[in-house]
RODO-2510 file (C-alpha; in nm, 4 decimals, decimal comma):
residues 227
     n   res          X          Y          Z
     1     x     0,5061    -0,3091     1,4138
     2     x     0,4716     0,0760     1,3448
     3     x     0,4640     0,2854     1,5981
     4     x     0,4403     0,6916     1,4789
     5     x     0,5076     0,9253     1,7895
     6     x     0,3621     1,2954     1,7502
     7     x     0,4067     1,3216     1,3280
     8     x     0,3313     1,6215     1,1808
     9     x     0,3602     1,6988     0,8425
    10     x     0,3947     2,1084     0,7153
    11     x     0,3829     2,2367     0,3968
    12     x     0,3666     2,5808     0,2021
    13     x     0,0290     2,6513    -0,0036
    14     x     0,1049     3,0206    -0,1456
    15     x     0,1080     3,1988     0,1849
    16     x    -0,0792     2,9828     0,4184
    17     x     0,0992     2,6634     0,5831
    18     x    -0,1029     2,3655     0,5308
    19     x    -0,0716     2,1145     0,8423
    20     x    -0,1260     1,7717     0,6202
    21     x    -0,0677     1,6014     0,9765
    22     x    -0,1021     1,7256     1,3030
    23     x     0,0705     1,5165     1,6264
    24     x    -0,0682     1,1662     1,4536
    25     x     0,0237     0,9085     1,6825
    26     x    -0,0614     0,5520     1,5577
    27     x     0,0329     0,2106     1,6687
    28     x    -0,0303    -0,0815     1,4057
    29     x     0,0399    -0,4235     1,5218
    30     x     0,1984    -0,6888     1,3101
    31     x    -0,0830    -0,8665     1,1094
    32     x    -0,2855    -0,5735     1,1440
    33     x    -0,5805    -0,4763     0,8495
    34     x    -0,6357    -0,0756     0,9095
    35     x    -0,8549     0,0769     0,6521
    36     x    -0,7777     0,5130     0,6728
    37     x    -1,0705     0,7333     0,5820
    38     x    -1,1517     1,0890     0,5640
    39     x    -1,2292     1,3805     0,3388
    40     x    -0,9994     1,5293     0,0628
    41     x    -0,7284     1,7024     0,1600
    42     x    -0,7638     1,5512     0,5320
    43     x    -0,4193     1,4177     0,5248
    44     x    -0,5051     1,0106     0,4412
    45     x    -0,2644     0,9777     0,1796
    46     x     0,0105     1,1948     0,3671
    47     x     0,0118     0,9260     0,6254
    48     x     0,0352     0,6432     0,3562
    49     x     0,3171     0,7748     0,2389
    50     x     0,4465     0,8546     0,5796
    51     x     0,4477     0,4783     0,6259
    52     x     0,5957     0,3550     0,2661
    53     x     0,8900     0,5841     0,3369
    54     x     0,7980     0,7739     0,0276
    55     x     0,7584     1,0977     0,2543
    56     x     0,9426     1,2264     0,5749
    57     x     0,7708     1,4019     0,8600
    58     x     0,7928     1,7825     0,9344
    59     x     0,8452     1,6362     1,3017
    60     x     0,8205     1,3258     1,5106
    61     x     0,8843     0,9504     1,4703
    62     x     0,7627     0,6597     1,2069
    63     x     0,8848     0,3807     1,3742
    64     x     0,8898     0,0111     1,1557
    65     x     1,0097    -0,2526     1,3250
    66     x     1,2581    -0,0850     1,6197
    67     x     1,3507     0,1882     1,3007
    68     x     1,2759     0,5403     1,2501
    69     x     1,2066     0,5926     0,8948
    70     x     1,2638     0,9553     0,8739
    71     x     1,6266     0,9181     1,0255
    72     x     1,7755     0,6744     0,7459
    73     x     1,9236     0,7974     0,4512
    74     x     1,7678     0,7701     0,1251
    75     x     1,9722     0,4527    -0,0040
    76     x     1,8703     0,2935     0,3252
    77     x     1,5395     0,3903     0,2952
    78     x     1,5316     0,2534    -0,0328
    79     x     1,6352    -0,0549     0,1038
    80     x     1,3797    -0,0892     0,3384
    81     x     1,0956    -0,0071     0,0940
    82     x     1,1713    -0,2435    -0,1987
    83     x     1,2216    -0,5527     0,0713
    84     x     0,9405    -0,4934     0,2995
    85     x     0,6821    -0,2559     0,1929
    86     x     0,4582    -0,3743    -0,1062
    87     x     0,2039    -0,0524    -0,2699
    88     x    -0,0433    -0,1152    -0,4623
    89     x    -0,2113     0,2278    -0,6173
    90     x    -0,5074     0,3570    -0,7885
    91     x    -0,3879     0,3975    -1,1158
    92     x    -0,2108     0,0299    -1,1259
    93     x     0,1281     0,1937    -1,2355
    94     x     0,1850    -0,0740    -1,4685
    95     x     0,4771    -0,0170    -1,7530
    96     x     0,2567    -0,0529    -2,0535
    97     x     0,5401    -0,1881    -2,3155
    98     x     0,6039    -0,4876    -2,0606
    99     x     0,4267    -0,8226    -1,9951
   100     x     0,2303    -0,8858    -1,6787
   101     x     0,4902    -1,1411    -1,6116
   102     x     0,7623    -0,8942    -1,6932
   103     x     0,5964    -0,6062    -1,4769
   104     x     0,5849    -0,8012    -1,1638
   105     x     0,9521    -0,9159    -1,2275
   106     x     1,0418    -0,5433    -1,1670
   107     x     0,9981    -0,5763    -0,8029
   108     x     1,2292    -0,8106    -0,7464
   109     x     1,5712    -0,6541    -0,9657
   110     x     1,6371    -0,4575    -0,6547
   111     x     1,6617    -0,7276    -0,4403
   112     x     1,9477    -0,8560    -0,6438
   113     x     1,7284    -1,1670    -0,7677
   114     x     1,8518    -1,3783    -1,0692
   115     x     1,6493    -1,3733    -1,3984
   116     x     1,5589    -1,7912    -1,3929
   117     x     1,4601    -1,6628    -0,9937
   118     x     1,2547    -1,3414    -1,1000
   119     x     1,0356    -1,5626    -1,3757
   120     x     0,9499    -1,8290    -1,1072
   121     x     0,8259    -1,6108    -0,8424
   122     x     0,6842    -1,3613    -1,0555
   123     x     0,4619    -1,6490    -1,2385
   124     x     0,3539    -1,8068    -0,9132
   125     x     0,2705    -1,4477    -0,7923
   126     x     0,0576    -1,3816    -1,0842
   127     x    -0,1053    -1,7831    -1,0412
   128     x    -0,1804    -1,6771    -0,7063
   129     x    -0,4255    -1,4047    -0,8115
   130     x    -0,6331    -1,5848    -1,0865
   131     x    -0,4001    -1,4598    -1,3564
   132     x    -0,1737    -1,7905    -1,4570
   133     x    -0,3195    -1,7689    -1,7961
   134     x    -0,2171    -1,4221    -1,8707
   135     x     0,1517    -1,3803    -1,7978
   136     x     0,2497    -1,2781    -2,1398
   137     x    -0,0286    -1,0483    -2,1467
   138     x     0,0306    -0,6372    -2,2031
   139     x    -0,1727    -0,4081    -1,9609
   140     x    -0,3444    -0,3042    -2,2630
   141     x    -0,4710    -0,6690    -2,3059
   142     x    -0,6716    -0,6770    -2,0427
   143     x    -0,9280    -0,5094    -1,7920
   144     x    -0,8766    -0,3071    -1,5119
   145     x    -0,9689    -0,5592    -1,2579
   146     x    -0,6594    -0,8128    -1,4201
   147     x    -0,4309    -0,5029    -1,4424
   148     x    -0,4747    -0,4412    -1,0217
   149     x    -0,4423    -0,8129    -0,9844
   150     x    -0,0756    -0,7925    -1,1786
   151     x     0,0152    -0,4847    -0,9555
   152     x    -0,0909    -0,6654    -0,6455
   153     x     0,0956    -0,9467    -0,7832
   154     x     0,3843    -0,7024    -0,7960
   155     x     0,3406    -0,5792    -0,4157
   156     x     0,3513    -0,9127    -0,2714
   157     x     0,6188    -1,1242    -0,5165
   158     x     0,9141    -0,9577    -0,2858
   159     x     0,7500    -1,1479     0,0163
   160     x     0,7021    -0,8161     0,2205
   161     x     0,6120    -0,7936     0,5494
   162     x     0,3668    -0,4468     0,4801
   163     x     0,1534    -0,3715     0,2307
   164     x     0,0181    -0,0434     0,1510
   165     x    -0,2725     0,0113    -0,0489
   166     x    -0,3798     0,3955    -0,1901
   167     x    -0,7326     0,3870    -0,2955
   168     x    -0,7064     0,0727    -0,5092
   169     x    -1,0201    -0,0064    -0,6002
   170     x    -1,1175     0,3395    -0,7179
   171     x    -1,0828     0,3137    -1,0810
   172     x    -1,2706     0,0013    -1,0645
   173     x    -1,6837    -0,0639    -1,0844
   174     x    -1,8519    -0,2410    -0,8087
   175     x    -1,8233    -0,5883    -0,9186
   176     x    -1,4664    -0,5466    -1,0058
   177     x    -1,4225    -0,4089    -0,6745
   178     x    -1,5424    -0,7079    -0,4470
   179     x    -1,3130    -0,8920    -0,6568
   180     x    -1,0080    -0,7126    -0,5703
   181     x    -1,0851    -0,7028    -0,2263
   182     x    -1,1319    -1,0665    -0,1671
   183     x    -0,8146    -1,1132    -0,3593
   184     x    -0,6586    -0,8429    -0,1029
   185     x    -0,8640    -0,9536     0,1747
   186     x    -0,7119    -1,3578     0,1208
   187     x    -0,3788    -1,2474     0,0587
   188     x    -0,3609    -1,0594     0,3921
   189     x    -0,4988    -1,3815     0,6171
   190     x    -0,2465    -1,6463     0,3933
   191     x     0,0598    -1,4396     0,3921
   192     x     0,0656    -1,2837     0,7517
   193     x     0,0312    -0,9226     0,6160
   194     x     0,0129    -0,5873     0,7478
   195     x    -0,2321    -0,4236     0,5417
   196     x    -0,3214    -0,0602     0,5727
   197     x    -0,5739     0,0851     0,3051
   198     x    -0,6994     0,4251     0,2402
   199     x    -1,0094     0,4540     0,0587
   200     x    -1,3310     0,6853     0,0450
   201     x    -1,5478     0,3266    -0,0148
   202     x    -1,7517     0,3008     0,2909
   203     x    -1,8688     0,0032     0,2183
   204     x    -1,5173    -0,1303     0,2837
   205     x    -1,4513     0,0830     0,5300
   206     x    -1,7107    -0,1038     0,7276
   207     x    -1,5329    -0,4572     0,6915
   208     x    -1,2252    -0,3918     0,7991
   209     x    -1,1292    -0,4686     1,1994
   210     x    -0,9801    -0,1061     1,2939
   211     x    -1,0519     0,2339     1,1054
   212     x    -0,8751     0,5733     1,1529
   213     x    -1,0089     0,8481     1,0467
   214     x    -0,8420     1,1653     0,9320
   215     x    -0,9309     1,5170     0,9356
   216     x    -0,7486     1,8262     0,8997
   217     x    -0,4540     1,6405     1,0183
   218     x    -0,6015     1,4829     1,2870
   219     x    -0,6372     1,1624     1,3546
   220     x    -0,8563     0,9273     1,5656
   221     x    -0,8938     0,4931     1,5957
   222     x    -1,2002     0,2888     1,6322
   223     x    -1,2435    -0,1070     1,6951
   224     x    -1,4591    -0,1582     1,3828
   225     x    -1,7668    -0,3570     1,5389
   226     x    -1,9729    -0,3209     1,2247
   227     x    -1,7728    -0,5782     1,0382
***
């Protein structure tokens, strides 16, 4: 569970001080789907990151599981994100000179995993969203809709308990978007996740059982009962 007590997140803009985040507090249950909207600049992706651990707070708490991310140090940290945090970005961050199979193999090197252990899971992963024909496949191979599926692949082939997703259906047209979302959408209900997803989509917005939304740092919850 994450619990974030009073965050606020500063920063410098020339002379003015931008407040990113602005006394968020935020409970998100275990098995939770929270989709985050809001306008530019409104702070969504601040709080994404606030969660991965890939940002610290000005002030306040970002409690996972019983531990305050913005206390550890950054080897800890580290720790925490490559076993149980999965992200899965816009731009697919896939290494372009490396196989699907070998891409999603990355995730697991930090967990100390052997090589005949990395292939296995790493195959299955990529089986498990439609893409068991295309292991030895480069990015450049194939479409945008099988590149998300390998870096979703990548997210979840650690087994984490979170998974973070930063507008990930935003390079994608609409077709190729309900795909990755019922791909998302399955792996969340068979795996147990905790998905949080930021996106500007309002059609998916819509679907999803809780929505915060964020503006000029501030942020607010509703019980989704259009879904």
């Amino acid at each position: 569970m994450y619990e974030l007590r009073n965050v606020t997140k500063r920063y410098t803009r020339g002379k003015e001080t931008v407040h990113a985040l602005d006394g968020v507090d935020l409970t998100i249950p275990d098995g939770d789907r929270l989709v985050i909207q809001g306008p530019t600049g409104g702070g969504k992706s601040t709080l994404l990151q606030m969660l991965g651990g890939l940002d610290r707070p000005s002030s306040g708490e970002v409690v996972l599981d019983g531990t305050d991310l913005a206390k550890l140090s950054e080897a800890k940290l580290t720790r925490v994100r490559s076993a149980n945090i999965g992200f899965v970005f816009q731009s697919f961050n896939l290494i372009p000179t490396l196989t699907a199979q070998e891409n999603v193999e990355t995730a697991l090197v930090p967990l100390g995993a052997k090589a005949k252990e990395r292939r296995e899971r790493a195959a299955e992963a990529l089986k498990s969203v439609g893409l068991g024909e295309r292991l030895g496949h480069l990015p450049s191979e194939m479409s945008g809709g099988q590149q998300q599926r390998v870096a979703i692949a990548r997210a979840l082939v650690k087994q984490p308990k979170v998974l973070l997703a930063d507008e990930p259906t935003g390079n994608l047209d609409e077709s190729m978007r309900d795909e990755i979302m019922e791909v998302l959408e399955r792996m969340w209900k068979e795996l147990g996740l905790t998905f949080i997803m930021v996106t500007h989509d309002s059609s998916i917005a819509k679907k999803a059982p809780r929505l915060a939304t964020i503006r000029k740092g501030k942020l607010s919850v509703t019980e989704n009962t259009g879904r």
